[in-house]
KOLLO-381559 format. One line per field, with one value per residue (C-alpha): residue number from 1; residue in one letter; x, y, z. Coordinates in pm, 1 decimal. Example, Ala and Ser with C-alpha at 12.3 -4.5 7.8 and 13.67 -1.06 7.14 Angstrom:
% KOLLO-381559
vexdo <- 1|2
torvo <- A|S
c1 <- 1230.0|1367.0
c2 <- -450.0|-106.0
c3 <- 780.0|714.0
END
This chain:
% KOLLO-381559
vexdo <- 1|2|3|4|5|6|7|8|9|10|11|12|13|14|15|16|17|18|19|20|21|22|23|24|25|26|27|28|29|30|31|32|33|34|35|36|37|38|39|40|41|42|43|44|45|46|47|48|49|50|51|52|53|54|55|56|57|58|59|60|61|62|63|64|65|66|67|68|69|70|71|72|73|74|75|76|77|78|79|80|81|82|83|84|85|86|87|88|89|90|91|92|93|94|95|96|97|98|99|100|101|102|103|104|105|106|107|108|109|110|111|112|113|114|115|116|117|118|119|120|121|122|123|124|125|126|127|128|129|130|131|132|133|134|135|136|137|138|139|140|141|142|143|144|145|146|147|148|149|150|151|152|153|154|155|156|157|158|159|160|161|162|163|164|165|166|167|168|169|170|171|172|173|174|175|176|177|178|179|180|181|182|183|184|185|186|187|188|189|190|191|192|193|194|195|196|197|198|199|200|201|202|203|204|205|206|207|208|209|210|211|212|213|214|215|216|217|218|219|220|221|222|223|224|225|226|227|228|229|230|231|232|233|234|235|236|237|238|239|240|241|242|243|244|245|246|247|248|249|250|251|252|253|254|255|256|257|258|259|260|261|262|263|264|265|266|267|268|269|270
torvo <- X|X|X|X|X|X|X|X|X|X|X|X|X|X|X|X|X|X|X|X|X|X|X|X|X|X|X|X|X|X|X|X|X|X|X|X|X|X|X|X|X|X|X|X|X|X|X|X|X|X|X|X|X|X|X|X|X|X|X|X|X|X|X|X|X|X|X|X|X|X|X|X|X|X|X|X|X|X|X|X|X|X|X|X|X|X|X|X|X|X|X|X|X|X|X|X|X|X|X|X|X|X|X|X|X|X|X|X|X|X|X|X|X|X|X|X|X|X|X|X|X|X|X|X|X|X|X|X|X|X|X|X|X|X|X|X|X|X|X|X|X|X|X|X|X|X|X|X|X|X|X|X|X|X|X|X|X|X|X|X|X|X|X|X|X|X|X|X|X|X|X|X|X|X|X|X|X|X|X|X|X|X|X|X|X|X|X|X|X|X|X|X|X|X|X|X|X|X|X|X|X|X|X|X|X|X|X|X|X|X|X|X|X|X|X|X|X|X|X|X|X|X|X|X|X|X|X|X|X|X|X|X|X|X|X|X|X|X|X|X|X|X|X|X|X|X|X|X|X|X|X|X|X|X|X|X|X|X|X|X|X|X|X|X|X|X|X|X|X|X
c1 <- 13562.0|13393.5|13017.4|13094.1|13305.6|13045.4|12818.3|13010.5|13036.8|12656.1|12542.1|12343.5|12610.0|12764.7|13178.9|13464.8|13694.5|13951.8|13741.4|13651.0|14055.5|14104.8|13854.6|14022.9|14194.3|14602.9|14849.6|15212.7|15441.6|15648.4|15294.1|15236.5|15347.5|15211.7|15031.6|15362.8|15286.3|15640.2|15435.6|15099.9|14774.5|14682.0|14296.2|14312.9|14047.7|14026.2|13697.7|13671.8|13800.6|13458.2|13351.6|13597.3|13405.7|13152.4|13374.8|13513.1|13170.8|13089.8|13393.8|13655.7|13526.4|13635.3|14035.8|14342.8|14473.1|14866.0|15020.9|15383.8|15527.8|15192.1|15067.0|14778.1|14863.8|15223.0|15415.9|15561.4|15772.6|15902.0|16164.9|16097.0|16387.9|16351.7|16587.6|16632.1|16382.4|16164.2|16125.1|15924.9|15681.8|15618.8|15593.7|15267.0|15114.7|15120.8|14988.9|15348.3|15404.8|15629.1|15700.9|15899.1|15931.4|16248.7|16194.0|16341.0|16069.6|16122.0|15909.4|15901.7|15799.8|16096.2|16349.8|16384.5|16468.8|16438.8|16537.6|16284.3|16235.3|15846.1|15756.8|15402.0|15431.3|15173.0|14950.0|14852.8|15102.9|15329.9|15658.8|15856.2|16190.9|16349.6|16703.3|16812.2|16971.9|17046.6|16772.6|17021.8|16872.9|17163.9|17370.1|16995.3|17082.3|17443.2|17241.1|17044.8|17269.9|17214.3|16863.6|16686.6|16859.4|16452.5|16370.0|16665.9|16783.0|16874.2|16896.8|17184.3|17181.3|17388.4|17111.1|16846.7|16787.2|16565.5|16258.2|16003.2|15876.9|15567.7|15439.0|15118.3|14974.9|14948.5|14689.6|14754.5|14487.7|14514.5|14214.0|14166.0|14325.3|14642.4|14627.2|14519.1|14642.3|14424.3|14622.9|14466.6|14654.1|14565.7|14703.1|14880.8|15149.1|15386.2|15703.5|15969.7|16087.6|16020.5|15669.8|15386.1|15081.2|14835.6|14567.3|14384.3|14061.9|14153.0|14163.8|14345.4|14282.3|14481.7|14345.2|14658.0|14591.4|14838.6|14539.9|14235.6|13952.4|13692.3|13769.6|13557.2|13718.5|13572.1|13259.7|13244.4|13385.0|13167.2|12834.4|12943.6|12970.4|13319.7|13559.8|13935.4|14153.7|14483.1|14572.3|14921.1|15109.3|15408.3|15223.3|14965.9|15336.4|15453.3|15155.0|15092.2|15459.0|15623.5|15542.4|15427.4|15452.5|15244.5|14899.8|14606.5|14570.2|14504.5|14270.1|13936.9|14126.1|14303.1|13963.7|13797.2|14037.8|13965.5|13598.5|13677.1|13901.0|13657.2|13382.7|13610.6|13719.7|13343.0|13267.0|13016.4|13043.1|13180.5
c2 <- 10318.8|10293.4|10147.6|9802.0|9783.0|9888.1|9682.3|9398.1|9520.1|9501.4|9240.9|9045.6|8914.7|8761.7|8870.4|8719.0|8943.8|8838.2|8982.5|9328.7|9377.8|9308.4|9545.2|9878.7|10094.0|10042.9|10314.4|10200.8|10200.1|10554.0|10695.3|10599.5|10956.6|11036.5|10726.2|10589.3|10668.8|10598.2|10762.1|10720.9|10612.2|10259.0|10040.0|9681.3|9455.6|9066.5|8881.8|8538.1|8527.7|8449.9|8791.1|9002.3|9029.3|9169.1|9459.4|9555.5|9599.4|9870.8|10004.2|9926.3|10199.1|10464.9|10354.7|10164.3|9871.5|9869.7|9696.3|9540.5|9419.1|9305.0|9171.4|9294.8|9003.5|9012.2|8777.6|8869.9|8643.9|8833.2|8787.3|8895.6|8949.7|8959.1|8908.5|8531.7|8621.5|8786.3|9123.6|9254.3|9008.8|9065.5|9452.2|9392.3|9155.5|9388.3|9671.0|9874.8|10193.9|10293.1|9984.1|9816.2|9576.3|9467.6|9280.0|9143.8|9142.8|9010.9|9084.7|8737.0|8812.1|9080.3|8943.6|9295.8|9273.0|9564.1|9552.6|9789.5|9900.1|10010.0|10224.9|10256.6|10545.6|10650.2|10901.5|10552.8|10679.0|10382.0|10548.0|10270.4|10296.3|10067.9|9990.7|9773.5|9473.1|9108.1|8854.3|8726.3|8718.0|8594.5|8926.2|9177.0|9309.7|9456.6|9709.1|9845.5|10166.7|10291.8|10359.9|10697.3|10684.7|10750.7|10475.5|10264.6|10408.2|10113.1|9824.0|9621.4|9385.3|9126.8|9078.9|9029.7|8683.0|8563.3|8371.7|8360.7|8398.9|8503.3|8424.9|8599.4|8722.6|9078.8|9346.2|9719.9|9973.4|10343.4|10605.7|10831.3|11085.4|10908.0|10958.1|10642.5|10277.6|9946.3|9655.6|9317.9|9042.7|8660.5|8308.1|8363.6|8137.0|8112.8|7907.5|7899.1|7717.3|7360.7|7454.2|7586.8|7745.8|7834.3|8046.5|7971.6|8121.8|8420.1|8807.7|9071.6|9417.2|9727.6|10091.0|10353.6|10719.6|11059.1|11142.2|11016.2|11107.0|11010.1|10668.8|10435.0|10130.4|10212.2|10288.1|9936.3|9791.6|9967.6|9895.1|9560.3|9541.4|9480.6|9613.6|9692.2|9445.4|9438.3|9212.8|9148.7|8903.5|8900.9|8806.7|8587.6|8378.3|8426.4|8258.7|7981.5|7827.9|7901.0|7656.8|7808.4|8138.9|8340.8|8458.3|8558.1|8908.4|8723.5|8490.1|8667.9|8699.0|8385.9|8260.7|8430.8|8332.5|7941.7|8025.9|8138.4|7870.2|7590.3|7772.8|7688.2|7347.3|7300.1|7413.0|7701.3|8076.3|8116.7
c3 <- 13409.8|13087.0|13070.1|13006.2|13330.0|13483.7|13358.4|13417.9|13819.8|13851.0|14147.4|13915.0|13702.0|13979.1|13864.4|14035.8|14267.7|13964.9|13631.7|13857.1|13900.1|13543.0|13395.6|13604.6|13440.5|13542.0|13722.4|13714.6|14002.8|13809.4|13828.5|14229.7|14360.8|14695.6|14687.1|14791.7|15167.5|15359.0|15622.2|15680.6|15910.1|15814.4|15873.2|15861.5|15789.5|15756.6|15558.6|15380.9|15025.2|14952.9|15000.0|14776.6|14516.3|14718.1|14837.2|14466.7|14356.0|14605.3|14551.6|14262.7|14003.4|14239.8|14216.0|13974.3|13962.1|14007.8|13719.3|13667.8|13358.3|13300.0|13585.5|13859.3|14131.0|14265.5|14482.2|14788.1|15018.0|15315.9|15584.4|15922.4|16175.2|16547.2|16878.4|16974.8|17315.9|16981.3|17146.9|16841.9|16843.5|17268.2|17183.9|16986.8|17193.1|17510.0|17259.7|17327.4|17109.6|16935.0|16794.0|16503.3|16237.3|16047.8|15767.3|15403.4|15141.7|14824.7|14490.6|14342.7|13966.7|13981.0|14196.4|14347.6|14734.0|15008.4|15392.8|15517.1|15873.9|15970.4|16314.7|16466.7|16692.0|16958.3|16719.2|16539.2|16233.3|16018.3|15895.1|15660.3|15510.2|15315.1|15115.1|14828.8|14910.9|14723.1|14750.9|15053.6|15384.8|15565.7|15469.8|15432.8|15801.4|15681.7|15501.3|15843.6|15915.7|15599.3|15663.0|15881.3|16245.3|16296.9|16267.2|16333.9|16640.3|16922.5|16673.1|16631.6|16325.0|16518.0|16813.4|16530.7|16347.3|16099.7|16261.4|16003.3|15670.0|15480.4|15113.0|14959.9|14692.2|14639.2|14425.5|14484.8|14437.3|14409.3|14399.1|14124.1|14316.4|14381.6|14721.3|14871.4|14823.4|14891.3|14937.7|14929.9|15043.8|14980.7|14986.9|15292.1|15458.1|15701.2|15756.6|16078.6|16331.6|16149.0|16108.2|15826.7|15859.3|15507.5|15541.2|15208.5|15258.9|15423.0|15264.9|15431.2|15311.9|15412.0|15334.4|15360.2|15347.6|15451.5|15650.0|15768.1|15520.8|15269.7|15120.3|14919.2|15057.8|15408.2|15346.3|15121.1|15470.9|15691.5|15464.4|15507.7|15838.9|15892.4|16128.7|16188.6|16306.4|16481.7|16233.6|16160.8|15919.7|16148.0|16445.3|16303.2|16182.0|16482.1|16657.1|16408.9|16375.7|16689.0|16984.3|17306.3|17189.4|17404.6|17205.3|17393.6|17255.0|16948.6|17051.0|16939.5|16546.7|16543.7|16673.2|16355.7|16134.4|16237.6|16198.3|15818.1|15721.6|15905.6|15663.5|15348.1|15397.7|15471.6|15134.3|15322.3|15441.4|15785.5
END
């Protein structure tokens, strides 16, 4: 990052989380490489949008910024499918492993679609594969034997159904060494079963590595005094839009999360 960046990054002059993503130097997605991670160990963490900024200035000089056809924020809507007793979603909340996702996510600036299948396995690893498909959810599960029997193994497309979607905003960053990818996810919602839930104050950052190691991103976290979280989109969705759905391994997050967004429609840190 060249001095100005820097500069620019310094406490004192206050930035916004947007001007430190803009002043990073880009990678684009041909130059992602192993920083792909299909398979991979995965820390979670969940902090008010408030402090962002905060984390890229301990942090951001040490990685890229992924950029698109221009852009550094992309929009993701994505399609989860579960059984009609929602197996998937029961699986996490009694902590089961392995477990699996099935989802349809769709890259809104692009129009590019994917059914992709993810695995948590009992070593704490995430293997994800994923397929091409039309932005068509009702026809997305068609496409499920043509991904790895790995991970597919005991699904059946016609016991799965779509119960709930999720739209947020997306930046991707990648360390110098291509090796490790940040994601941070904001402007959250959820919409399913006649319901909607936004989560507008609420940041959910995702550090992926191959292997557990050195990463700036964690020790910005740690310094900071923040933790991992079982935090998950699908179950957070889950929780917020379907009535009586079971919850109470969520309750200390979902309690957090109220604490945050009580902070922001208060106009004050949680």
């Amino acid at each position: 990052m060249d001095e100005r960046a820097a500069l620019r990054m310094d406490p004192a002059t206050d930035p916004s989380a947007d001007s430190i993503i803009a002043e990073l130097p880009p990678i684009g997605l041909s130059s992602l490489g192993a920083a792909s991670l299909m398979d991979r160990v995965d820390e979670k963490f969940v902090l008010p949008r408030t402090e962002l900024a905060a984390f890229l200035m301990r942090c951001a000089p040490a990685y890229r910024a992924l950029e698109v056809r221009g852009r550094r924020h992309a929009r993701y809507r994505t399609t989860y499918f579960d059984t009609a007793d929602l197996s998937f979603y029961h699986e996490h909340l009694t902590g089961r492993l392995p477990r699996r996702k099935v989802r349809m996510r769709l890259y809104a600036d692009s129009g590019d679609a994917y059914l992709e299948v993810k695995r948590r396995d009992n070593r704490g690893r995430t293997m994800k594969a994923r397929t091409a498909v039309a932005n068509d959810r009702e026809r997305a599960l068609e496409h499920l034997a043509s991904l790895p029997p790995s991970l597919t193994e005991g699904l059946s497309a016609d016991a799965l159904r779509a119960v709930m979607t999720s739209d947020f905003t997306r930046v991707t960053l990648v360390d110098l060494g291509g090796v490790e990818r940040v994601t941070i996810d904001s402007g959250i919602s959820f919409s399913g079963h006649g319901d909607a839930a936004m989560f507008p104050a609420l940041t959910c950052i995702e550090v992926k590595q191959a292997r557990r190691g050195p990463s700036p991103a964690l020790a910005a976290l740690r310094s900071m005094r923040q933790r991992p979280s079982a935090f998950s989109k699908y179950c957070l969705g889950i929780a917020s839009v379907v009535p009586g759905v079971p919850a109470h391994r969520f309750k200390p997050l979902l309690d957090r999360l109220e604490r945050i967004e009580r902070g922001h429609s208060h106009g004050a840190m949680p």
